[in-house]
C-alpha positions in Angstrom: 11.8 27.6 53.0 11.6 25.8 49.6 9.1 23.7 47.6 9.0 21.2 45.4 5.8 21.5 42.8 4.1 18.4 42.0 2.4 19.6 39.3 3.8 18.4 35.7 5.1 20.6 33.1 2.8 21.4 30.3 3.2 19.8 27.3 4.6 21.5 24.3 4.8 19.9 21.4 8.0 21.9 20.5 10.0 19.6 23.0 9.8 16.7 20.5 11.9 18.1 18.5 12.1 16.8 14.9 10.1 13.2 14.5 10.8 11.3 11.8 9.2 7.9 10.7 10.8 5.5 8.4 9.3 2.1 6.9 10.8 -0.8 5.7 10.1 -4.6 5.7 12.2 -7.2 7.0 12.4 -11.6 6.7 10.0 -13.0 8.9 9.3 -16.9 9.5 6.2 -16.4 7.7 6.7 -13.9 5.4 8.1 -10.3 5.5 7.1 -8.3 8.2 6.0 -4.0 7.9 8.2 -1.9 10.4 7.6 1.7 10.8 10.1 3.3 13.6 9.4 6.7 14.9 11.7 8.7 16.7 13.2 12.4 17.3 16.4 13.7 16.5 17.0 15.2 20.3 16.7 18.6 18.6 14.5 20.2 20.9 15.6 23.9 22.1 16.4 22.4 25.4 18.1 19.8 24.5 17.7 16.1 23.9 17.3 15.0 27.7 14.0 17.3 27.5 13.0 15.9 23.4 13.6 12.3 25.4 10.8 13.2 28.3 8.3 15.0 25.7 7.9 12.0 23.8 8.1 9.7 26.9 4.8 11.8 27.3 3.7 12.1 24.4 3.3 8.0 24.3 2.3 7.2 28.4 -0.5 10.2 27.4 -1.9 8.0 24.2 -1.5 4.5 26.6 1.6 3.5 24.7 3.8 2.0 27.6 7.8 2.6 27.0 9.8 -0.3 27.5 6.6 -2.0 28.4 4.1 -5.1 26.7 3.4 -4.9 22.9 -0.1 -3.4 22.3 -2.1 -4.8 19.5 -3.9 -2.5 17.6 -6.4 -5.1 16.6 -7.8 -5.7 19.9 -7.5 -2.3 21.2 -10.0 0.1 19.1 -10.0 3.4 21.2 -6.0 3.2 20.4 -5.1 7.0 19.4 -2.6 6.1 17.1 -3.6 5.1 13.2 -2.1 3.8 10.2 -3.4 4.7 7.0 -2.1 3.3 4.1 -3.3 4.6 0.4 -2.0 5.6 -2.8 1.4 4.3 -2.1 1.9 6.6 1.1 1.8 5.4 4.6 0.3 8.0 7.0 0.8 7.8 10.9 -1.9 10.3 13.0 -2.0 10.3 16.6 -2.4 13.4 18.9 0.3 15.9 18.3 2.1 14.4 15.4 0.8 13.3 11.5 3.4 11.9 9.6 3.5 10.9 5.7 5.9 8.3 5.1 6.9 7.1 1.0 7.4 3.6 1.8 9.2 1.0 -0.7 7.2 -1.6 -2.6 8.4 -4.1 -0.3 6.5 -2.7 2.9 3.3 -1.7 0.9 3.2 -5.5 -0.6 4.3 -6.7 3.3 1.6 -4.6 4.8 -1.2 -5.4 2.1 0.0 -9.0 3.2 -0.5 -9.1 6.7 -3.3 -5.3 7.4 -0.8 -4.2 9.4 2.9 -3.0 10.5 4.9 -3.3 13.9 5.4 0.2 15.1 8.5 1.2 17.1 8.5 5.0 18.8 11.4 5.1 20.3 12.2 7.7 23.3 15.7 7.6 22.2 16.9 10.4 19.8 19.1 9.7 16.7 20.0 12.8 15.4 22.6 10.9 12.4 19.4 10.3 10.7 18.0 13.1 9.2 15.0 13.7 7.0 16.5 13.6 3.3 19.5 12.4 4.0 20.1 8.2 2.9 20.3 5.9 5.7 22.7 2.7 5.5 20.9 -0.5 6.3 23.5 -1.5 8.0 23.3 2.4 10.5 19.1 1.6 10.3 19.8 -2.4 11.6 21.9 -0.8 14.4 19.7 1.5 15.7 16.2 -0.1 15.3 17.8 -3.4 17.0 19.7 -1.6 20.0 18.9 -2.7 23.0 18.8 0.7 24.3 16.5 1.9 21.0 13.9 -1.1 21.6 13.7 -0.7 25.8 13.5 3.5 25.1 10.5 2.5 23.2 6.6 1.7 22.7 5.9 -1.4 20.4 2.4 -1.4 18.4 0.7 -3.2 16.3 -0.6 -0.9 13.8 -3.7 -2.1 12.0 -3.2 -0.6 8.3 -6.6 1.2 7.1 -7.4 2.5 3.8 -9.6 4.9 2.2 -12.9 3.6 1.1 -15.1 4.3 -1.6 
């Protein structure tokens, strides 16, 4: 006879993969708008389908719903994700993953506009765009507006903090 566990696999931060974050700014009706989009490359030893579940996890753990209503940072303080913004860096901290982002003047003037940027972490890998290597507007457009990207994915409103004196 045979079994089925129940029990959930641990989590192993390992499955992510690579994350990478990227910010930019884009039009708005009111103005240009902060984006930072996180997502993995599917480069996980076991393979993107298991980098795909680990950050599924990774965001359902933190109360980031995939797929599901925006959450507003604003209104929701004992969110574990934060945005830090100082010295012309942009730095994303939440359990399991820190990550520095050099954003362009555009998104620093954007976010010092508004105190905050739309966060997209995306379950769905895009292992064309690695760390170092440019990225086309045109390849970034495609991916960050694909249907399957933006369902794949938690959407946040990030309130950007600074460092205070």
């Amino acid at each position: 006879m045979t079994t089925t566990s129940g029990a959930t696999r641990p989590f192993h931060p390992a499955d992510l993969g690579t994350l990478v974050v990227m910010a930019w700014s884009g039009e708005a009706p009111d103005g240009d708008m902060p984006y930072l989009l996180a997502y993995s490359l599917g480069d996980a030893a076991d393979g993107p389908e298991v980098t795909t579940a680990a950050v599924e996890r990774l965001l359902t753990d933190n109360g980031l719903p995939v797929g599901g209503d925006l959450v507003d940072g604003n209104v929701t303080p004992s969110l574990p994700v934060s945005l830090l913004v100082e010295a012309g860096t942009a730095v994303v901290a939440m359990p399991h993953l820190n990550a520095t982002v050099t954003p362009p003047p555009e998104w620093l003037d954007a976010v010092g506009e508004r105190g905050f940027a739309y966060f997209v972490f995306t379950t769905r890998p895009w292992p064309e765009a690695e760390p170092g290597k440019p990225v086309e507007p045109e390849a970034l457009a495609a991916f960050a507006g694909a249907e399957e990207t933006l369902d794949a994915a938690a959407h946040v409103v990030l309130p950007a903090r600074s460092l205070r004196v």
